[in-house]
Every structure is written in structure tokens, then in C-alpha cells.
C-alpha positions as CSV (number, residue, x, y, z in Angstrom):
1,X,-0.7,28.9,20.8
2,X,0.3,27.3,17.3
3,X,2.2,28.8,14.9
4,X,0.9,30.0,11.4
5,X,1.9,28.1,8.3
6,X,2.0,30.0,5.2
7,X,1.8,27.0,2.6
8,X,3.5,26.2,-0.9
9,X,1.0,23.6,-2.6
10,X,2.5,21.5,-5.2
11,X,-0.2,19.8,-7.0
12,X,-4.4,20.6,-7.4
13,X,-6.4,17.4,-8.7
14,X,-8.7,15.3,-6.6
15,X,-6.7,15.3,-3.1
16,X,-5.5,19.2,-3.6
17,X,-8.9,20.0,-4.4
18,X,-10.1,17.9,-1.6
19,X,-8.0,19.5,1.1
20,X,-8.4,23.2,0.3
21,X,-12.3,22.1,0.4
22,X,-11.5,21.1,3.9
23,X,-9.2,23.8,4.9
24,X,-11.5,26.8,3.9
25,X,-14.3,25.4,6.5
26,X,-12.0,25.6,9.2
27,X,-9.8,28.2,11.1
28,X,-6.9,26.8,12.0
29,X,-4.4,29.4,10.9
30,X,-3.4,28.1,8.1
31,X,-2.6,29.9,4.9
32,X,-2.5,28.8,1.1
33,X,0.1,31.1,-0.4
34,X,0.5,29.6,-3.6
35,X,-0.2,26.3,-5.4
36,X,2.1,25.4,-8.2
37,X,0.4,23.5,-11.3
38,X,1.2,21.2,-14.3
39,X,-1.3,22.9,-16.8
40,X,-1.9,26.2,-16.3
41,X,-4.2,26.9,-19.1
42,X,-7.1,24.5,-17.1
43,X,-9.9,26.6,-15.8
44,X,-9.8,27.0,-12.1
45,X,-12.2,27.6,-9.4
46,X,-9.9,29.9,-7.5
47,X,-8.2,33.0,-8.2
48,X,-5.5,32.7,-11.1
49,X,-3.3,34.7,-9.2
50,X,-3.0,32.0,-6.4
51,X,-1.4,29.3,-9.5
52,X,1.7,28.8,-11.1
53,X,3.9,26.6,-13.3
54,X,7.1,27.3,-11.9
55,X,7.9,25.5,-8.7
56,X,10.6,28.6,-7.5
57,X,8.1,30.7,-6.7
58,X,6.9,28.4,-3.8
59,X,10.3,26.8,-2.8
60,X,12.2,30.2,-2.9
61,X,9.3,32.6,-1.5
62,X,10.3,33.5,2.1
63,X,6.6,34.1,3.1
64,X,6.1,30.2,2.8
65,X,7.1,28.0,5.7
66,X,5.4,25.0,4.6
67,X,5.5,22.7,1.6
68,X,2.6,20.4,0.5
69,X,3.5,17.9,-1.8
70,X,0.6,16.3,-4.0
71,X,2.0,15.1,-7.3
72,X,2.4,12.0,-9.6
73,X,5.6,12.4,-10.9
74,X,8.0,10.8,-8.8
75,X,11.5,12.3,-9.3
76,X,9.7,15.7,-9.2
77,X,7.8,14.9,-6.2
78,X,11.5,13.6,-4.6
79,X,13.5,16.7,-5.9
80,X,10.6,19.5,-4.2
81,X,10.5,17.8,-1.1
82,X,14.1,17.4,-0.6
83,X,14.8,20.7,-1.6
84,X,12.0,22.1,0.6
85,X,13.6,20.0,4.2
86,X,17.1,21.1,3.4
87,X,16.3,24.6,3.4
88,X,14.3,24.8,6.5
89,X,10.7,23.8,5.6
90,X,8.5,21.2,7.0
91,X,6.7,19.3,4.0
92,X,3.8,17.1,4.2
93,X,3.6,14.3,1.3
94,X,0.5,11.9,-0.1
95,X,3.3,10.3,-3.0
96,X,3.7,7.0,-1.8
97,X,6.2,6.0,-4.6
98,X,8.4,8.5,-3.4
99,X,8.6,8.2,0.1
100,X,9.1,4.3,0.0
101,X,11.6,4.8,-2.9
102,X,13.5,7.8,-1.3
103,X,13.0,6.6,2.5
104,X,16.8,6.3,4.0
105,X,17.9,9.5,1.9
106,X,14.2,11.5,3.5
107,X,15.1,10.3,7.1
108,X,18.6,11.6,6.8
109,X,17.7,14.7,5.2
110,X,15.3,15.5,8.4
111,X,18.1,14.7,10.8
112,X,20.3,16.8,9.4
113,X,18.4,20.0,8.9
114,X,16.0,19.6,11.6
115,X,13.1,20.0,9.4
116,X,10.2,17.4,9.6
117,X,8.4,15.3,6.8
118,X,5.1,13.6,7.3
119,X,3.3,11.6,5.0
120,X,0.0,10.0,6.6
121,X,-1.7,10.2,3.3
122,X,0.5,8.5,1.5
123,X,-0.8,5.2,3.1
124,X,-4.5,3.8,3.3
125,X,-5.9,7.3,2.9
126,X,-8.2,8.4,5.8
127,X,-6.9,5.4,8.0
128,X,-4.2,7.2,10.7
129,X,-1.9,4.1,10.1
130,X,1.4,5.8,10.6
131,X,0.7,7.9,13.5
132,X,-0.4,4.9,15.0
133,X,2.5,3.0,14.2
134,X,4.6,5.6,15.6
135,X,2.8,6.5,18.7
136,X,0.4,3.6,20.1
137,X,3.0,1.3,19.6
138,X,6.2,2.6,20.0
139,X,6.9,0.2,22.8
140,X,5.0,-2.5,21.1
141,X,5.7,-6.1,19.6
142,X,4.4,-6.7,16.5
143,X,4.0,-9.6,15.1
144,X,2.4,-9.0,11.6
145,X,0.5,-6.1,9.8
146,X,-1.5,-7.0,6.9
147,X,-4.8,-5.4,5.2
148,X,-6.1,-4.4,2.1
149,X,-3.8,-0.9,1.3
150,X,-5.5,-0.6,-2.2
151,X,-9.1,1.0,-3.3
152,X,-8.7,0.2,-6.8
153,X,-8.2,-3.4,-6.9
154,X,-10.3,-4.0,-3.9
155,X,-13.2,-2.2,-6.0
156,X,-12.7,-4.6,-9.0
157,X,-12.6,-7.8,-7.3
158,X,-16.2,-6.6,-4.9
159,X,-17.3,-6.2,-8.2
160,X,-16.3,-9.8,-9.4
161,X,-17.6,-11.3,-6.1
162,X,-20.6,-9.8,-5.3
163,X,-22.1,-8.7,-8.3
164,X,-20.5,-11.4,-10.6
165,X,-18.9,-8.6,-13.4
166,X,-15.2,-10.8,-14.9
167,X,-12.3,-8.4,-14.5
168,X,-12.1,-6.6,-18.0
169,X,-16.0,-4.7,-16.9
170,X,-14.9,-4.6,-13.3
171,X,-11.5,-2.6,-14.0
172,X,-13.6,-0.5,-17.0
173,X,-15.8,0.6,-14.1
174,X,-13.0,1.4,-12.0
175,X,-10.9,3.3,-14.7
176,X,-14.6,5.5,-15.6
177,X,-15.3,6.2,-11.3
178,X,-11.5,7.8,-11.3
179,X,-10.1,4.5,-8.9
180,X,-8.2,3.4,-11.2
181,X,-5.9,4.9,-13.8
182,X,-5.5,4.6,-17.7
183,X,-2.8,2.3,-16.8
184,X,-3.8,0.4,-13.9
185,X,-0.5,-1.7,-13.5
186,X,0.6,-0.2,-10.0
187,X,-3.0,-0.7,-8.6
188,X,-3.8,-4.4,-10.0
189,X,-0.2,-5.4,-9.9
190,X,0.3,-4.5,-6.3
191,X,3.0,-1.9,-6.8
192,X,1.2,0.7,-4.7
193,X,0.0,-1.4,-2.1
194,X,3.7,-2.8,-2.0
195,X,4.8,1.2,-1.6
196,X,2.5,1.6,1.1
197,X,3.9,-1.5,2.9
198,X,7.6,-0.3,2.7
199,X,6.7,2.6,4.2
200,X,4.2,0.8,7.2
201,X,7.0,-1.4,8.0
202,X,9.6,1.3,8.9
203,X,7.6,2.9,11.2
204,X,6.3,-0.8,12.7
205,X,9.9,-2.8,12.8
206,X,12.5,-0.2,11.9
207,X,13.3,-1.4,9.0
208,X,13.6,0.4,5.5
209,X,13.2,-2.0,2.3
210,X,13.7,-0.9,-1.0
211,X,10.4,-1.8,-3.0
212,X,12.8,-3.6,-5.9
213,X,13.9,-6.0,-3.1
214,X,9.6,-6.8,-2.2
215,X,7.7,-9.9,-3.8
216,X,4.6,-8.2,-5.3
217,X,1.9,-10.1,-7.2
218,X,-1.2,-8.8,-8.4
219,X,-4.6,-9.6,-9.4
220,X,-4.4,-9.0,-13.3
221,X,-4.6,-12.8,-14.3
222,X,-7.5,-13.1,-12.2
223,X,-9.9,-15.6,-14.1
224,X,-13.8,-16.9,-13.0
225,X,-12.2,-20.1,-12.2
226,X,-10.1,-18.1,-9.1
227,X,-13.8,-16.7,-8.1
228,X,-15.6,-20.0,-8.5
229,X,-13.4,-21.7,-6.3
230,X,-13.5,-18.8,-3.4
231,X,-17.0,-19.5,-3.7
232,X,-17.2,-23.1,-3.4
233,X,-15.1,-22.6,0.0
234,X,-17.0,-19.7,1.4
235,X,-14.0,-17.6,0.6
236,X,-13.2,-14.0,-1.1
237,X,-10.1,-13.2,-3.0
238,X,-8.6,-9.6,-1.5
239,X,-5.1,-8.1,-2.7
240,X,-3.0,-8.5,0.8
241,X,0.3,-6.9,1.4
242,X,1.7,-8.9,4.5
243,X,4.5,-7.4,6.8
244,X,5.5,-10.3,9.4
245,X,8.3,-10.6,12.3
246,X,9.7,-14.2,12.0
247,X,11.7,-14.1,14.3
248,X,13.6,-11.7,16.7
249,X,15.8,-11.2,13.9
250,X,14.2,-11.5,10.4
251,X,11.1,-9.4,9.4
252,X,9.4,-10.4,6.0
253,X,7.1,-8.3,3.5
254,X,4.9,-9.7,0.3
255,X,1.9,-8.8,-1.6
256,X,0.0,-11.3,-2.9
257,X,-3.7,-11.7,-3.7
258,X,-5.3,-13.4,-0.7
259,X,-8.2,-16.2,0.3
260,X,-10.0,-14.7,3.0
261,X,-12.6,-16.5,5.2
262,X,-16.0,-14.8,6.9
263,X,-14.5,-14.8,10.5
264,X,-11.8,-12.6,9.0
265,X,-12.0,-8.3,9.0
266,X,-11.3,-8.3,5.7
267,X,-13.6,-10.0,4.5
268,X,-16.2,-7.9,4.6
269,X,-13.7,-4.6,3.7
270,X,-15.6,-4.2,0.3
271,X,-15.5,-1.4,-3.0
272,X,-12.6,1.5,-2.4
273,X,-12.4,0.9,1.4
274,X,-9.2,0.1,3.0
275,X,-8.8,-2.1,6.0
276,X,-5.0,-2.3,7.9
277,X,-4.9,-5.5,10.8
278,X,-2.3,-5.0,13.4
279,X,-1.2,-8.1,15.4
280,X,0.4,-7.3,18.7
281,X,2.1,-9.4,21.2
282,X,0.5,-7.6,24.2
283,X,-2.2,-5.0,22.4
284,X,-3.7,-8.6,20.6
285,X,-5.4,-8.1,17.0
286,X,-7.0,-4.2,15.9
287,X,-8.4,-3.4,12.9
288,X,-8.4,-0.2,11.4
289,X,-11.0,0.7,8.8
290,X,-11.8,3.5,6.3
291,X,-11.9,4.9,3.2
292,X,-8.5,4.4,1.2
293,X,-9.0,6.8,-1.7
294,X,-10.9,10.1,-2.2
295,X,-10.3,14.2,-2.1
296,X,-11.6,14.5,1.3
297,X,-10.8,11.2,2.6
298,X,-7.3,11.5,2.0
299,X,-7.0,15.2,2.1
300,X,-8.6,14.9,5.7
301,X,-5.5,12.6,6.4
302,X,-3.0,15.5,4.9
303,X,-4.9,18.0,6.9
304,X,-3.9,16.2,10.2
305,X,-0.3,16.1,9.1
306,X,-0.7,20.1,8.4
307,X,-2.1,20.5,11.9
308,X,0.6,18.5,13.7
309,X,3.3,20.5,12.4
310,X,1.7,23.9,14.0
311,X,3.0,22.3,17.1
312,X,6.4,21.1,15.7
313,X,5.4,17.6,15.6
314,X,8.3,14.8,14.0
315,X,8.2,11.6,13.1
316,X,11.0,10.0,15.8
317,X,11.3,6.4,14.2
318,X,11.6,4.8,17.3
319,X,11.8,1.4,16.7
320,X,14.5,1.8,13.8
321,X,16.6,3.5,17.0
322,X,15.9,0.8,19.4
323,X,16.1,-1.8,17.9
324,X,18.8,-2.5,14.8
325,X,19.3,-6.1,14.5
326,X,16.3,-6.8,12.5
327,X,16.9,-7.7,8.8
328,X,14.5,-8.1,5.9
329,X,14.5,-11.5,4.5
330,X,12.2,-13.0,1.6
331,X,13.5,-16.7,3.4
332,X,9.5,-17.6,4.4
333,X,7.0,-20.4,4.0
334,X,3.5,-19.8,2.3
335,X,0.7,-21.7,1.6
336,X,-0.4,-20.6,-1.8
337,X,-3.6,-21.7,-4.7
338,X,-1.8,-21.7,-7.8
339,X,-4.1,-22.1,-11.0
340,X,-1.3,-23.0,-13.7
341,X,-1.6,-24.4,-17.2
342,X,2.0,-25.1,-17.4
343,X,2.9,-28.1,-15.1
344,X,6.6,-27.4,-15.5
345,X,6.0,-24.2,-13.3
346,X,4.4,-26.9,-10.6
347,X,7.8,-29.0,-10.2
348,X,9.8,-25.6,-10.3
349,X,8.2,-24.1,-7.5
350,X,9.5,-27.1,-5.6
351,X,6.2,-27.6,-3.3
352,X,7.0,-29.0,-0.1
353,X,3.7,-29.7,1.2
354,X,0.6,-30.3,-1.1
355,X,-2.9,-29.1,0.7
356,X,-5.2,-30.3,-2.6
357,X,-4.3,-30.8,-6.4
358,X,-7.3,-30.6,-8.9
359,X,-7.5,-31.1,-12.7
360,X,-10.5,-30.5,-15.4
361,X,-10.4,-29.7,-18.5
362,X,-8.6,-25.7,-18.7
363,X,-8.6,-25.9,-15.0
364,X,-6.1,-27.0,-12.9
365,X,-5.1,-25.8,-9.3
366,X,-2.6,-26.7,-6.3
367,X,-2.9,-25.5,-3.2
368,X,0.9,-25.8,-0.9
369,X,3.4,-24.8,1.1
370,X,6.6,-23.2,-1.0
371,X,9.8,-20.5,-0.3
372,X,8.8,-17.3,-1.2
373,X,12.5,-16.6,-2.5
374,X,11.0,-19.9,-5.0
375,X,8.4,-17.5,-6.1
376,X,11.1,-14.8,-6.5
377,X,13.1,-16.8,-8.6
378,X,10.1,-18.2,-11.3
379,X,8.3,-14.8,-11.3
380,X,9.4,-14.7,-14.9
381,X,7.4,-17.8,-15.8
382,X,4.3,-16.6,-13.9
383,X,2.0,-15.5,-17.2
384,X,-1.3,-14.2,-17.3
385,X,-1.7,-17.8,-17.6
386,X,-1.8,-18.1,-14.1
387,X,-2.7,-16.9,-10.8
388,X,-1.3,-17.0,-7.4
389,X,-3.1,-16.4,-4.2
390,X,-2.2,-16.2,-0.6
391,X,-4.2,-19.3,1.5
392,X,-2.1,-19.0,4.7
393,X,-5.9,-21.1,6.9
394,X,-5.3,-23.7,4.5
395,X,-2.8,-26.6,5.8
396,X,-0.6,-29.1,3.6
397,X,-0.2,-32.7,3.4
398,X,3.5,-34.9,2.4
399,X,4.2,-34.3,-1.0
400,X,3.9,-37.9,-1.2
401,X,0.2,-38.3,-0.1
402,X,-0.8,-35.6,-3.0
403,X,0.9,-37.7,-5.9
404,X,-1.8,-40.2,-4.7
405,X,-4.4,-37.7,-4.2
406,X,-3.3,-36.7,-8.2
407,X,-3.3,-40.4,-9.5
408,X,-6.6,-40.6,-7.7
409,X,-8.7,-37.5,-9.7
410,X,-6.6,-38.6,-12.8
């Protein structure tokens, strides 16, 4: 029979509120004890004596075995889970900022006191992605994971392709349906989706990244141009974290917006849905697919982490213990569409191949093969004024047949 957890719930907006929701139509011997809050003048739908402001009375209460960590605030987030797994609680987590920042120091801190943290709803909300990673293919190759990890951008630009709204309306909408936030820099820049992908890529290669050391790129500088082109070549634009074994020593992780093509899954992953692609070596290509944002989405996703732990479950990190050769590296080739204005930026990028080069009027695109760690190096000089995307089906030509290809448009 499972045990009783007695929960300590940090944290009551959309996904709290979605998971007690959840909870109270089931009977799985689970308790809420207490749920500690940031405002505690808001009007409630629950009992005022079941909130709080101050955190002790949930991490020092001995009737609570169980922490549940649903927060923004980063640092906080970090300090009540770590406090809560060195003094002999299990915690479950949805802040994906945290656990990819904090990763190495929230591993050790469960080997040493025995205590277990699990974070399923921290990445792609309903989509069991971690489990997955951690279970189905423990014994597995992997040669890439890659999907769309983010509802809010993936909502603005199905709102730009399909029903033609530019990005200023799209994000508006967003912002107003709750997707997105006042500042939407983590969303449309690719921060969260880059987050996500740290934490995917520890439990897939064994490997822990620090998100400072990961190329992200958003879709802020998005222009018509970007959606006219897509168009043109029967192609959508989808915000793509990529995680990829290069070889059997060298793993690489980017974000980038991405040119996707009809025979792809992604392509028709549309609005706040998420969609993760695994390629396997042995298990071929599966796609995962399901909503990446919501109360009862993701609280559905914390739920099963709550029920796993009634039976003692632990994340074992099995690849990072079998195998520990494999290195991060940002040393990788990409085909890329960049829409520039400043040609300078063209010959500092250092294009080795040249797919297509196109001028008119405000308009001007290549489409190559570059470094990444060339990317790395000009991000600085990479303005609103232009826009980078992903186009990995598109292959390149010598450097010295797109000079003519130039002199021939020109």
C-alpha cells in the first residue's frame, strides 16, 4: 500500500490552482497541509486558515513530508527546495529556471540525504518527457531531441502563419490569454525553452550544462519578410531547442528559431501545444505531443510526480553514471536563413557554404552553413535588425558559386 504524503505547497496561481482542482477529484491519500503565498490579502477560494506568508511553517512543520514547489522567484524557489531535500523531504518542482540553473548542486543534494526531487512539470507541461527519458531509454542511443518546448512563442508565430496577425498583435494576444508574460523576454527569446533543454539533456546524455554556456536565439526580431519567405517554400517558422550527440564524445544544445517543412511533426504542433521528437538509434523517431502550458495540463504532470513518490520513486540518472566521457561542445555546423541589413555581419559570420543569397530593396537574406561558436561570438551584433532561423533540409553550395549567384541578382 502507498504511503500518505502530508504536503507543504509553495505557491497558488494557475498550476497550484490547477493541481488542487485535480487532487480534490481523486483519492489518492494525499493531503494539502498548508500552502504558503506571496500576497496574502488576495481573496481565496479555500479556507484562510490553510494559507500563509511565511515559508517556516511548511518547511519546519513535522506533520508535512512533502514539499511542492510552484513559484517564479528563482533563488526562493532554489533556497525552499534545497532546504526541504536536506532535511528529509521529497519535493516536487514545475521552476524550470531553477532546476537547470541549480542542477549539479540538486543531484548532489539528493545523493547525500537520500531524499528525492522530481520535476516533470518543469518541462513541456503535460508531455511525460523526463520520465521517459529516464525510463524508456535508459539503455538507449540517442541521437538528437528537439521540439517545440514553448507555448507562448509557438502561440504567436500560429498566429502570424495562419491567421496572418505581425508579431506586436500576436504577442498582445498572448500577454491578454495569460501565455505570455508582461515581459515576455524568456518566452520569445528562448530562455525558457533553453531551461527546459538543459534539463532534457541530463536525463538523455548525462550531461549537465549551465544555461549561460547555451546559444539561445529567439523570435523577437521576427519580421513579415521571415513569414513571406516560409510561405513561398511551403515552410513554417517554430522556435526549436536542439540537443544532438555528434559524436561518441561531444553532445551539442542550441535554440534557435526553425524552418520546418509539412512532412515534419512539428509542423503542424500549432497555438500553446508542445511537441518533443526523440531520435533513437534502435527505438527510430517518436514524437510526443500535448499541451505545454495550463493549470491542469501541467498540474496533471506535477500530480504524477506526487503519486510516484508514494511509492519512493527517484530519479537514478542513469546515463550520467554510465556513461562520463561525453562533453558539451558548441563546436557544430548549421545551416541557417539570416535576414540582415548590415552586410558586415555576413563576412563575420564567416559562411562556409552559401545555399541562396537574395537582395531587394529592405530585404536581404542568406541562407549557409556556419560554426555555431561563430554565432556565439557575433551575438552582440545580432539587432532586432535581424533574424536568424534554423534551416538544417536546406543544403549549401562553395562559397564561390554564391558570389556568382550574388553578381547574378545584383
Amino acid at each position: 500500500m502507498s504511503k500518505k504524503l502530508t504536503i507543504g505547497l509553495f505557491g497558488f496561481g494557475v498550476v497550484g490552482q490547477g493541481l488542487h482542482d485535480i487532487i480534490k477529484t481523486k483519492n489518492l491519500n494525499i493531503e494539502i497541509v498548508k500552502i504558503c503565498i506571496k500576497d496574502g490579502s488576495k481573496k481565496r477560494t479555500l479556507p484562510a486558515e490553510l494559507f500563509t506568508t511565511d515559508k517556516e511553517e511548511l518547511l519546519n512543520n513535522p506533520e508535512i513530508n512533502t514539499i511542492v514547489e510552484l513559484i517564479n522567484d528563482t533563488e526562493a524557489a532554489f533556497e525552499i527546495v534545497s532546504r526541504a531535500l536536506s532535511t528529509g523531504r521529497n519535493v516536487v518542482s514545475a521552476s524550470k529556471k531553477m532546476i537547470a540553473t541549480h542542477l549539479d548542486e540538486l543531484i548532489n543534494l539528493q545523493h547525500q540525504y537520500g531524499t528525492s526531487l522530481l520535476y516533470e512539470g518543469a518541462v513541456c507541461g503535460s508531455i511525460p518527457i523526463i520520465r521517459n527519458l529516464e525510463e524508456y531509454y535508459d539503455n538507449e542511443l540517442l541521437h538528437s531531441i528537439c521540439g517545440i518546448f514553448n507555448g507562448s512563442s509557438n502561440y504567436i508565430l500560429s498566429k502570424g502563419f495562419i491567421e496572418g496577425l505581425d508579431y506586436a498583435s500576436a504577442l498582445k494576444q498572448a500577454q491578454d490569454l495569460g501565455f505570455a508574460e508582461t515581459d515576455p523576454i524568456s518566452d520569445v527569446g528562448g530562455f525558457d525553452a533553453k531551461y527546459k533543454l538543459v534539463i532534457a539533456a541530463a536525463h538523455a546524455y548525462g550531461v549537465v550544462v549551465k544555461p549561460e554556456e547555451v546559444f539561445n536565439l529567439g523570435i523577437q526580431s521576427l519580421s513579415a519578410y521571415d513569414l513571406q519567405y516560409a510561405r513561398e517554400k511551403n515552410l513554417k517558422i517554430k522556435l526549436v531547442p536542439v540537443a544532438k550527440e555528434l559524436d561518441d564524445r561531444h553532445v551539442a544544445l542550441f535554440v534557435l528559431p526553425k524552418f520546418v517543412n509539412e512532412t515534419e511533426f512539428l509542423y503542424n504542433v500549432e497555438y500553446e501545444y508542445n511537441g518533443v521528437i526523440v531520435q533513437a538509434a534502435f527505438a527510430d523517431q517518436q514524437f510526443f505531443f500535448g499541451k505545454g502550458a495550463g493549470g491542469h495540463p501541467t498540474g496533471s504532470a506535477v500530480l504524477s510526480d506526487i503519486a510516484a513518490l508514494r511509492y519512493d520513486y527517484q530519479y537514478e540518472y542513469k546515463k550520467a553514471k554510465a556513461k562520463k566521457d561525453l562533453k558539451f561542445t558548441n563546436d557544430i555546423e548549421i545551416n541557417i536563413y539570416l535576414r540582415y541589413e548590415d552586410d558586415d555581419l555576413v563576412d563575420e559570420l564567416g559562411f562556409e557554404y552559401i545555399h541562396e543569397r537574395y537582395y531587394s530593396g529592405n530585404y536581404k537574406f542568406v541562407i549557409g552553413k556556419i560554426n555555431l561558436q561563430k554565432l556565439i561570438d557575433n551575438q552582440h551584433r545580432i539587432s532586432d535588425k535581424a533574424f536568424i532561423a534554423f534551416a538544417d533540409q536546406l543544403k549549401g553550395v562553395s562559397l564561390a558559386e554564391s558570389k556568382k549567384q550574388a553578381l547574378e541578382v545584383l
